[in-house]
C-alpha positions as CSV (number, residue, x, y, z in Angstrom):
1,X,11.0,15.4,-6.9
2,X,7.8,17.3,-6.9
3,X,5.0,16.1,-4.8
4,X,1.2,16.9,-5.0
5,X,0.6,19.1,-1.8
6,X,-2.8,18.1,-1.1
7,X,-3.7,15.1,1.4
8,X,-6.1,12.5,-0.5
9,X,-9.0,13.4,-1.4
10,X,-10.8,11.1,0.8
11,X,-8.6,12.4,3.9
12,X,-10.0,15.5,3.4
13,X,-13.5,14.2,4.1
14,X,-12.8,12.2,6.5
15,X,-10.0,12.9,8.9
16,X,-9.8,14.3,12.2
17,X,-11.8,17.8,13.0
18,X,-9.9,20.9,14.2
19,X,-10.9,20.1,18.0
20,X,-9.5,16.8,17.9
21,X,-6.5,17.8,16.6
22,X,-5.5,20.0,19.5
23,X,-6.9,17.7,22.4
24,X,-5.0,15.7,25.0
25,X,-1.1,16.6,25.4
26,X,1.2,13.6,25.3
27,X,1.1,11.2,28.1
28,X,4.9,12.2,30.0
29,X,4.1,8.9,31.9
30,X,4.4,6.7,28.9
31,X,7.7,8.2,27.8
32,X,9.1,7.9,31.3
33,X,8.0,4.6,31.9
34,X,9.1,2.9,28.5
35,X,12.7,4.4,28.7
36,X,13.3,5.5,32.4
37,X,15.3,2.3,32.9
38,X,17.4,2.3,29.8
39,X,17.8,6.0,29.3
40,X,16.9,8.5,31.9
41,X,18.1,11.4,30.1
42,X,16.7,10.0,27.0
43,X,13.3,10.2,28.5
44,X,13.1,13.2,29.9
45,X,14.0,14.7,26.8
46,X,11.1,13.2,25.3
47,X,8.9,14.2,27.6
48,X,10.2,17.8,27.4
49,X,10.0,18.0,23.8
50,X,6.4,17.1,23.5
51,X,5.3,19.1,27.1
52,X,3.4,22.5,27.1
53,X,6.4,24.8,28.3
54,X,8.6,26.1,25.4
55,X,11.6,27.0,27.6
56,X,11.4,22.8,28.8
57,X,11.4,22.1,25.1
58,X,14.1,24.7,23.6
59,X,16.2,23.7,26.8
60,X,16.0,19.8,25.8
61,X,17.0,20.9,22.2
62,X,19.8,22.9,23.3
63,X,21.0,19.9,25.4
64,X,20.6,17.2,22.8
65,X,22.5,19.5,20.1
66,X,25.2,19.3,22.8
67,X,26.0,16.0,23.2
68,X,25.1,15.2,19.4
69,X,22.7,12.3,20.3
70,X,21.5,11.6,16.9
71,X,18.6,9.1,18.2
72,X,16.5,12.3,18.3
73,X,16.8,12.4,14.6
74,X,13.6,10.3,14.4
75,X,12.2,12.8,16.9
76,X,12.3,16.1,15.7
77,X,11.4,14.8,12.0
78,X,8.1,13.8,14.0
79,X,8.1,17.2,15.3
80,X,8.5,18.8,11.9
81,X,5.3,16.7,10.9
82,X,3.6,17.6,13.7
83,X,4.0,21.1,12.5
84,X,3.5,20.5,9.3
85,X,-0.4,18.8,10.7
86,X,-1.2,21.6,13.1
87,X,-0.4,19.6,16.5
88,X,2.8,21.8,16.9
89,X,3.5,25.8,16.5
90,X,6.2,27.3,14.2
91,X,8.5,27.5,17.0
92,X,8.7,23.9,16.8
93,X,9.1,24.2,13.2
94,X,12.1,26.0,13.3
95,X,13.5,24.4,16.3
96,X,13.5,20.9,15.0
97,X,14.8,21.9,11.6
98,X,17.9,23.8,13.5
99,X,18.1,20.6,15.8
100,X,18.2,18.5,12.7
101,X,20.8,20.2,10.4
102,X,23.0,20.5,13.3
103,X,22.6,16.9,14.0
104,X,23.3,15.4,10.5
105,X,25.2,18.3,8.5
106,X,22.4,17.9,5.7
107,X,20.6,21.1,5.4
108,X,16.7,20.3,4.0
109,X,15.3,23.0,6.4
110,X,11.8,22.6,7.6
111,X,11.1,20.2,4.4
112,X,9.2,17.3,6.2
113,X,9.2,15.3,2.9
114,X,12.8,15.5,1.9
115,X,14.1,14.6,5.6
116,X,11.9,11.7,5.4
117,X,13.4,10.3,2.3
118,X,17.0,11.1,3.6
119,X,16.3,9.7,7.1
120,X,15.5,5.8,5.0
121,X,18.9,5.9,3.6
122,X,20.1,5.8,6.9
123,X,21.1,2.8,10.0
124,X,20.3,5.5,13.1
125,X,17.9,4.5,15.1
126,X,15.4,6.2,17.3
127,X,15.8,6.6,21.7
128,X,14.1,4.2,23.7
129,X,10.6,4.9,24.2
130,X,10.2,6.4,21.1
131,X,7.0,4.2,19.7
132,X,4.9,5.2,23.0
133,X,6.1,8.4,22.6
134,X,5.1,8.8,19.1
135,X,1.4,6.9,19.6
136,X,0.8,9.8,22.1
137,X,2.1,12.9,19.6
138,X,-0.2,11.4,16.8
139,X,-2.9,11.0,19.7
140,X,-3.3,14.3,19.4
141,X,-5.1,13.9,16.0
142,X,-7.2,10.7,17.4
143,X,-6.9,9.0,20.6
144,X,-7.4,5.6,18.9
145,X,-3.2,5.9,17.4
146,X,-1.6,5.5,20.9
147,X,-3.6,2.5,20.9
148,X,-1.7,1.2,17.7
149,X,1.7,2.8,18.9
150,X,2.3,1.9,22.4
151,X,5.6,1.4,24.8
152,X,7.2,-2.0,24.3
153,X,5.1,-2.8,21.2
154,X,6.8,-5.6,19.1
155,X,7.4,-4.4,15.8
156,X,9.4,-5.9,12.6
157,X,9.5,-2.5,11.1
158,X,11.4,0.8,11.8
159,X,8.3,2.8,13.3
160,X,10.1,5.7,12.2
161,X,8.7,5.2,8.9
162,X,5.3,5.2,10.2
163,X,3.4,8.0,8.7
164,X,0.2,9.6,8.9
165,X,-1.8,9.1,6.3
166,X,-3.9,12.1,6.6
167,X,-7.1,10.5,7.8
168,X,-8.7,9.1,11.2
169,X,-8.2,5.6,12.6
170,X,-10.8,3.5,10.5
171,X,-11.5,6.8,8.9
172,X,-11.6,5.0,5.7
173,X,-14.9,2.8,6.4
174,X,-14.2,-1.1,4.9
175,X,-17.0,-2.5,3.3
176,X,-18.1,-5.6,4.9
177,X,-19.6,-8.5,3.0
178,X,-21.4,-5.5,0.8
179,X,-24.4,-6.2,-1.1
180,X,-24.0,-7.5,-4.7
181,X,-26.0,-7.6,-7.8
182,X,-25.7,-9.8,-10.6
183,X,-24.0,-8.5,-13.7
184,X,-26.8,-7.4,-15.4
185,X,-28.3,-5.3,-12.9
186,X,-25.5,-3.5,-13.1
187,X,-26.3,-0.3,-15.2
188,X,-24.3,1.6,-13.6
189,X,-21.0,0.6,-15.0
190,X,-19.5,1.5,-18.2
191,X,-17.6,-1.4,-20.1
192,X,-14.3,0.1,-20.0
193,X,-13.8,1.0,-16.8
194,X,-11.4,-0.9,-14.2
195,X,-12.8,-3.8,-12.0
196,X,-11.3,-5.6,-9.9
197,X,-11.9,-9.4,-10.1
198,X,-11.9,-12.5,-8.1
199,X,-13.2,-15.8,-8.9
200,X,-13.1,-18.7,-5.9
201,X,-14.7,-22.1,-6.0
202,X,-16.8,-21.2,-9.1
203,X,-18.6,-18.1,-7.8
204,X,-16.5,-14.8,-9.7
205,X,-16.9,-11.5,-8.5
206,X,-16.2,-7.8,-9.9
207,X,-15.4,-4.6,-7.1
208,X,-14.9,-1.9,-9.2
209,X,-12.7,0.8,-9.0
210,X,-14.9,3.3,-8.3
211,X,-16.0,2.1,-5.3
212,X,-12.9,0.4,-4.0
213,X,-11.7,4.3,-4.3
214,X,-13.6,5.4,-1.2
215,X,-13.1,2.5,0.9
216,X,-9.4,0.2,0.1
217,X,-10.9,-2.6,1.8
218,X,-13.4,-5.6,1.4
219,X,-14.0,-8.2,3.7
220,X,-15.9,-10.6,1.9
221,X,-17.0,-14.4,1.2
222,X,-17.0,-16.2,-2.0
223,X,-17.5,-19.5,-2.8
224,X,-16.8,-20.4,1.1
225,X,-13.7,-18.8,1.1
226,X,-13.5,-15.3,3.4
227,X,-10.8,-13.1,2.0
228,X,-9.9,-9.4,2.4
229,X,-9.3,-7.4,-0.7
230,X,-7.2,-4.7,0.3
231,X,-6.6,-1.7,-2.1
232,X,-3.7,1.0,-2.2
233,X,-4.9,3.8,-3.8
234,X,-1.8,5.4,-3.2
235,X,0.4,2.8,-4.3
236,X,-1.8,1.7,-7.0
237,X,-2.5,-2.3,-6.0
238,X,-5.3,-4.2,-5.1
239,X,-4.5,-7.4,-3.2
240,X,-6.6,-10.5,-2.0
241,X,-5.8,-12.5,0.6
242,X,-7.5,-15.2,2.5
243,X,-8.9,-14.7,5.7
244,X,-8.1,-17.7,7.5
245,X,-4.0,-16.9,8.3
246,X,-1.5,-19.3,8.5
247,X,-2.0,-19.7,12.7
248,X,-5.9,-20.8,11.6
249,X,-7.5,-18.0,12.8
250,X,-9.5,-15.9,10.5
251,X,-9.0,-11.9,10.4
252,X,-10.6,-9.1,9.2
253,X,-9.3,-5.9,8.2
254,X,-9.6,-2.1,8.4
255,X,-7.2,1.3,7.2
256,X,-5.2,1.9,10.2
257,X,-5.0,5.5,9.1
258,X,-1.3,4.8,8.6
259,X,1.3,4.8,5.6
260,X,4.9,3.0,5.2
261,X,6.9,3.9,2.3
262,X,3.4,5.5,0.6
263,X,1.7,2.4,1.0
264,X,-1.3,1.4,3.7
265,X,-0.7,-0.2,6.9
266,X,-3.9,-2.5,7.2
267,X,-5.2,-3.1,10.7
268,X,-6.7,-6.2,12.2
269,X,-10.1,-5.9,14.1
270,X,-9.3,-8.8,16.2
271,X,-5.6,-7.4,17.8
272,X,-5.3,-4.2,16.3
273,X,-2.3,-5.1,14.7
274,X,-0.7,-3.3,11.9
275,X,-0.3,-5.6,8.9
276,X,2.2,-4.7,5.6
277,X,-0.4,-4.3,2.9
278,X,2.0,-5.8,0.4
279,X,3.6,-8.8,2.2
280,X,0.3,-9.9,4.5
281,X,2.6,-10.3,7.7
282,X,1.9,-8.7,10.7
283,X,4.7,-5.7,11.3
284,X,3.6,-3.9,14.2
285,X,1.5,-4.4,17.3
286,X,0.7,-7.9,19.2
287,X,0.9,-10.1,16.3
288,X,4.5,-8.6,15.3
289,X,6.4,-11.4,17.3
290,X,4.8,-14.5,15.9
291,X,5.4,-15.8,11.7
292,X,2.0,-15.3,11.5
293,X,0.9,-14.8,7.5
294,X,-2.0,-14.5,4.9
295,X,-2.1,-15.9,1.9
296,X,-2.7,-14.3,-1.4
297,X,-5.2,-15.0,-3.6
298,X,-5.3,-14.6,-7.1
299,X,-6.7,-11.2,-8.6
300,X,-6.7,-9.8,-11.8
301,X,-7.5,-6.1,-12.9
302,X,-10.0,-5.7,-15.8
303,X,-12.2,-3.9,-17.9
304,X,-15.7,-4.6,-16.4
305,X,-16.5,-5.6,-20.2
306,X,-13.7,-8.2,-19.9
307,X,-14.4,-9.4,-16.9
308,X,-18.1,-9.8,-17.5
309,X,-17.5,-12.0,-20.9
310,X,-15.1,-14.3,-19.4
311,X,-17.5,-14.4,-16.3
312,X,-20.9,-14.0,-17.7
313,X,-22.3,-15.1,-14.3
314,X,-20.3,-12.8,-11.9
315,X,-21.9,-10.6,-9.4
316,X,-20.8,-7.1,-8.7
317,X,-20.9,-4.9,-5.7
318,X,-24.1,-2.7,-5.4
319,X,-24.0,1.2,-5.0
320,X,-26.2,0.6,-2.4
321,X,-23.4,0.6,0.2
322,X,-24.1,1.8,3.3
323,X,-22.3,4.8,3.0
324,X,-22.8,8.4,1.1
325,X,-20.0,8.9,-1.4
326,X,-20.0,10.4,-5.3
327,X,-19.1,6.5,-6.7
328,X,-17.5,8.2,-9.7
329,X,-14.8,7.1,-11.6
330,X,-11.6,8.8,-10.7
331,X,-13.7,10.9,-8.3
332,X,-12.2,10.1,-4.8
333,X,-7.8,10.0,-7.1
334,X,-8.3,11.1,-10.6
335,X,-5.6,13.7,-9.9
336,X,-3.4,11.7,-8.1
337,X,-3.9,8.8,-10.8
338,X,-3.0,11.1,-13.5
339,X,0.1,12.7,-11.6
340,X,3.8,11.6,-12.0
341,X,4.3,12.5,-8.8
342,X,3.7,10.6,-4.9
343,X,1.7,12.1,-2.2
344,X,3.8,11.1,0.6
345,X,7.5,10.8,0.2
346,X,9.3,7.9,-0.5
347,X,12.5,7.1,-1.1
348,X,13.6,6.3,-4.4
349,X,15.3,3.6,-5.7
350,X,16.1,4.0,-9.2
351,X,14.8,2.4,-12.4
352,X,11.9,4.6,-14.2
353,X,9.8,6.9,-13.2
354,X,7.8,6.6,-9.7
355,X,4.3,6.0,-10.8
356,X,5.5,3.5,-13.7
357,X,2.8,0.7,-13.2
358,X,4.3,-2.5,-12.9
359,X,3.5,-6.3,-12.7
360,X,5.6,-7.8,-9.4
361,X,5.7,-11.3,-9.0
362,X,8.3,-13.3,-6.1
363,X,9.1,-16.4,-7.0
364,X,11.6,-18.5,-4.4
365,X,12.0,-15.5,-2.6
366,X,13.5,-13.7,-5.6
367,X,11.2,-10.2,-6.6
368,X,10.9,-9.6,-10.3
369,X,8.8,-6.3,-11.9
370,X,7.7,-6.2,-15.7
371,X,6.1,-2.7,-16.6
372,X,3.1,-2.8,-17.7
373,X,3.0,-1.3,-21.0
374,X,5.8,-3.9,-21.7
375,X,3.3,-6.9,-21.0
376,X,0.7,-5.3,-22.9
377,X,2.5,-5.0,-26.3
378,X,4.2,-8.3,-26.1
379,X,1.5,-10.1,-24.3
380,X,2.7,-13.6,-23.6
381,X,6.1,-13.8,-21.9
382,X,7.8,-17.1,-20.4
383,X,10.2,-16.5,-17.8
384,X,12.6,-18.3,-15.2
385,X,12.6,-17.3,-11.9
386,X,14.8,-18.9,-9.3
387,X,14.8,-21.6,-12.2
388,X,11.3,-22.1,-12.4
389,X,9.8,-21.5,-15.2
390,X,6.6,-18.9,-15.1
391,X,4.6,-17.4,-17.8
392,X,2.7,-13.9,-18.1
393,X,-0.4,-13.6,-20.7
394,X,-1.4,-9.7,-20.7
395,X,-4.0,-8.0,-22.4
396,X,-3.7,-5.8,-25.4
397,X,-4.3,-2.5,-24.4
398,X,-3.5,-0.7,-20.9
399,X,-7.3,0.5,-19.4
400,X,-7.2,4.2,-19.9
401,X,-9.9,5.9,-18.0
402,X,-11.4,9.4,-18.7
403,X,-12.6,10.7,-14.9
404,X,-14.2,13.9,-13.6
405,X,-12.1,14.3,-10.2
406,X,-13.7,16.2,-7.5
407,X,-10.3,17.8,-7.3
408,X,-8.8,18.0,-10.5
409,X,-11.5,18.4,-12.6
410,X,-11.1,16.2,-16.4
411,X,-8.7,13.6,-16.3
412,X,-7.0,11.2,-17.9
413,X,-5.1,8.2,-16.4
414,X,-3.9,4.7,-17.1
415,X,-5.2,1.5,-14.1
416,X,-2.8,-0.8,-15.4
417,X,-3.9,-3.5,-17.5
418,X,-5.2,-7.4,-17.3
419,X,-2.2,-9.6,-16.2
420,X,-2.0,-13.0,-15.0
421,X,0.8,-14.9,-14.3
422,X,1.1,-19.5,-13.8
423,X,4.1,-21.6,-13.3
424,X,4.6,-23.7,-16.0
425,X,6.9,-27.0,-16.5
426,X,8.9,-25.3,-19.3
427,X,6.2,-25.2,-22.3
428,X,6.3,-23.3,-25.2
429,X,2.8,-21.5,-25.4
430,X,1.5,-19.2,-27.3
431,X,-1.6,-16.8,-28.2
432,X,-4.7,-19.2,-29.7
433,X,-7.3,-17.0,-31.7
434,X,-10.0,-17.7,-28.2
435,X,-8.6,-14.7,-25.3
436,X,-9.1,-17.6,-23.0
437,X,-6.8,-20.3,-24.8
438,X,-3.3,-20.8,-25.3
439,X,-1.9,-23.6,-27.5
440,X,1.2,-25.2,-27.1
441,X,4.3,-26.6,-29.1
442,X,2.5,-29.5,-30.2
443,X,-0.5,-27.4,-30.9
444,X,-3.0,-28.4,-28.0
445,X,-5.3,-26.1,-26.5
446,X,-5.0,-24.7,-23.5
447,X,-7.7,-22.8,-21.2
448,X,-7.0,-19.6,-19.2
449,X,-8.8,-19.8,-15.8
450,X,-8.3,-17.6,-13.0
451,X,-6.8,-20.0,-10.7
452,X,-4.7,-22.5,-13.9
453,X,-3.9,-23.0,-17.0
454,X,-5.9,-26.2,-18.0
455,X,-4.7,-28.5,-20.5
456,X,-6.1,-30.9,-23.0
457,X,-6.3,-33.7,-20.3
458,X,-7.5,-31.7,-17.2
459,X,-3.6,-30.3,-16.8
460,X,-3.5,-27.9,-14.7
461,X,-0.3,-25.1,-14.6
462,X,-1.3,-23.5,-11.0
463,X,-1.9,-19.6,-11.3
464,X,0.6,-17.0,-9.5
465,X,-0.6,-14.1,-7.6
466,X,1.0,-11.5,-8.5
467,X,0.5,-7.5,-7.6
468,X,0.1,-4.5,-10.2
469,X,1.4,-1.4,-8.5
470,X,3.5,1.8,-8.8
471,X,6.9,1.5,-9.4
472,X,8.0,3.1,-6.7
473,X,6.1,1.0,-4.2
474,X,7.2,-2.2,-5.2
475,X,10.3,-1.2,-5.4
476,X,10.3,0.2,-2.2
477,X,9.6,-3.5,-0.5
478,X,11.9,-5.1,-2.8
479,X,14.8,-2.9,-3.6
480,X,16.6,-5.8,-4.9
481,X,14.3,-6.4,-7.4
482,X,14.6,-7.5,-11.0
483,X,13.2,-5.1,-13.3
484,X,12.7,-6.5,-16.9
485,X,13.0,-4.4,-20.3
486,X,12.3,-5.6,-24.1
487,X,15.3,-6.9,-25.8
488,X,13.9,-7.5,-29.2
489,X,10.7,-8.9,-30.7
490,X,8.8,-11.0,-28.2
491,X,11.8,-11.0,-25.4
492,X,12.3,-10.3,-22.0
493,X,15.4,-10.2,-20.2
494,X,16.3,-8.9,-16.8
495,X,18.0,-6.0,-15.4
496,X,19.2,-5.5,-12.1
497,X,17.9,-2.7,-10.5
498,X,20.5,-1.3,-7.3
């Protein structure tokens, strides 16, 4: 599948100068110390693949073709990145590509991307030593990523499938606890464009899209609750989750400068651990080892028009941010918004296209994905999932946004739609002529809220959080996932997606 070539656009402003990108070699020390004791040879291969001396390094490849050790699979596809970045020469180009083909009897050449996607279809698994030895390749482009990628780091993740996202460590600044204004002191926004909105212990707030563009992370406070909204632009979902983990210590988050399976590996400022944007566990780094977890808040994505008339009272972030971007809509991704196709590759897993924007919601551990523009022309959907029932209220129209990207010039682009989801005790609901009620069977009205459905008496049906996001990301942490299609007026019924 075609990819756009270009790194994001904010990577381009931000990342890693020419100078930094050809500093420090890699540390041989750290290679030889993580491995020496499980793999001699193994080790010294590393070391001479990443030294200064082309004859070390053609030699290694020559000997590693030799006795077809296919751990160095996951090596010289870091090579071929490397390359691909500027950190290596051609010669390693073509080297690792001739290593690789002779290795695995596929024959993908020098494409990085396609060796990528091929390489997570498969069980091998990298030589010992590899993390530390990969922390100090990408060091090369900033010092800080052997910090993140160090021998002996515990990890729930295969750290092959650690990219680079094109930009320096904390490269993409997090707002923290940014100014906001109240709603109508907020001139600057136009009514249809996509907010993203949050409402906690009475207090509601909107981050809009156009800011959240430039920095994919908010660490915040609202109505005494700190959370972190963290924002994928690549994968196309904004999540909230409270700060205060499950261990009773409260984080807060930065961009890592790293990618899994296109979507952003979130670091911690308090252990510089690598958290999975989409599950809020720790994968990577001193918090790896423990069951440590966040827990998601409910979020909803809006019109700031919407949002505003159900919340008359919310706030909204300021322009007045700290930092000097064009807060544009579609500015920072326009293009990549608009494109069917992924920046970074990512193995695909079937069902529609990629950038299908979907509505994911896990109930008892079992993964279920409507499409979006399904929700929005039925828009009220009940549902079992691992036999309990759950019901989906979804806005009319998808919000379509007309941009001027910095790259692209005019686009045009779809940020999903206004979903929420509750668990329910089997009611029959449906649409009241009020957006925010719902009546039910016996005709009783029902309230929408952000965090319930509240009945006549002071019911309450607690809300889901759920997360709107590319197809191909969701699928991508829950290939077993359900994926739901229309089978007739006003039904849903699952599909299995393999």
């Amino acid at each position: 599948m075609p990819r756009l070539a270009l790194l994001p656009l904010a990577a381009a402003l931000i990342a890693c100068g020419p100078d930094s990108a050809t500093s420090e070699p890699a540390s041989e020390q750290a290679a030889r110390e993580a491995s020496r004791s499980e793999d001699p040879r193994a080790a010294d291969w590393l070391v001479a693949l990443s030294a200064d001396s082309a004859a070390a390094a053609r030699g290694a490849v020559r000997e590693i073709v030799a006795a077809r050790d296919t751990r160095f699979v996951a090596v010289f596809i870091e090579l071929l990145r490397a390359a691909e970045v500027g950190i290596a020469g051609d010669a390693v180009r073509r080297d690792s590509a001739t290593a690789l083909e002779a290795l695995t009897d596929q024959s993908f050449g020098t494409d990085w991307p396609a060796w990528v996607e091929w390489y997570a279809g498969t069980e091998l698994e990298p030589p010992p030593g590899f993390t530390g030895w990969k922390g100090d390749l990408l060091g090369r482009v900033d010092e800080n990523f052997s910090r993140l990628l160090y021998p002996g780091a515990p990890s729930r993740i295969r750290v092959e499938e650690v990219l680079w996202g094109g930009v320096a460590y904390q490269g993409i600044p997090a707002l923290d606890r940014p100014d906001a204004i109240p709603a109508g002191k907020a001139d600057y926004l136009e009514p249809g464009e996509p907010v993203f909105g949050i409402a906690l212990n009475g207090e509601a707030r909107a981050y809009p899209h156009r800011i959240l563009d430039w920095h994919e992370m908010v660490n915040d406070e609202l109505g005494g609750v700190h959370f972190s909204l963290a924002y994928c632009t690549l994968c196309g979902s904004g999540i909230a989750y409270r700060g205060e983990a499950s261990d009773g210590r409260v984080y807060d988050f930065g961009s890592s400068g790293f990618l899994m399976r296109s979507n952003k590996l979130m670091v911690d400022r308090q252990t510089e651990s690598l958290w999975n944007q989409f599950t809020g566990r720790p994968v990577l780094g001193r918090l790896a080892a423990s069951e440590i977890r966040l827990e998601r808040l409910p979020g909803v994505v809006a019109t700031w028009a919407a949002w505003k008339a159900r919340h008359p009272e919310t706030t909204v972030l300021s322009l007045e941010t700290g930092h000097n971007r064009p807060y544009q809509p579609g500015a920072a991704y326009g293009g990549y918004f608009a494109s069917p196709d992924t920046m970074f590759p990512v193995r695909s897993h079937g069902g529609p296209p990629r950038k299908t924007r979907v509505y994911g919601l896990e109930v008892e551990g079992i993964p279920v994905a409507y499409p979006v523009d399904l929700l929005t022309r039925i828009r009220l959907v009940r549902d079992e999932i691992g036999g309990k029932p759950v019901l989906l209220l979804a806005s009319a129209q998808p919000i379509e946004v007309e941009a001027l990207s910095l790259r692209s010039g005019r686009v045009h682009y779809s940020a999903g739609a206004e979903v929420r989801a509750y668990r329910t005790s089997g009611q029959r609901f449906e649409l009241a002529e009020e957006d925010d009620l719902l009546r039910d069977e016996a005709g009783r009205r029902w309230r929408v809220s952000e965090d319930a459905l509240i009945g006549p008496a002071g019911q309450r049906l607690e809300r889901l959080p759920g997360v709107q996001a590319y197809w191909f990301a969701w699928s991508a942490y829950h290939p077993k996932t359900r994926l739901f299609s229309e089978q007739g007026p006003g039904a849903v019924a699952p599909q299995a997606v393999r």
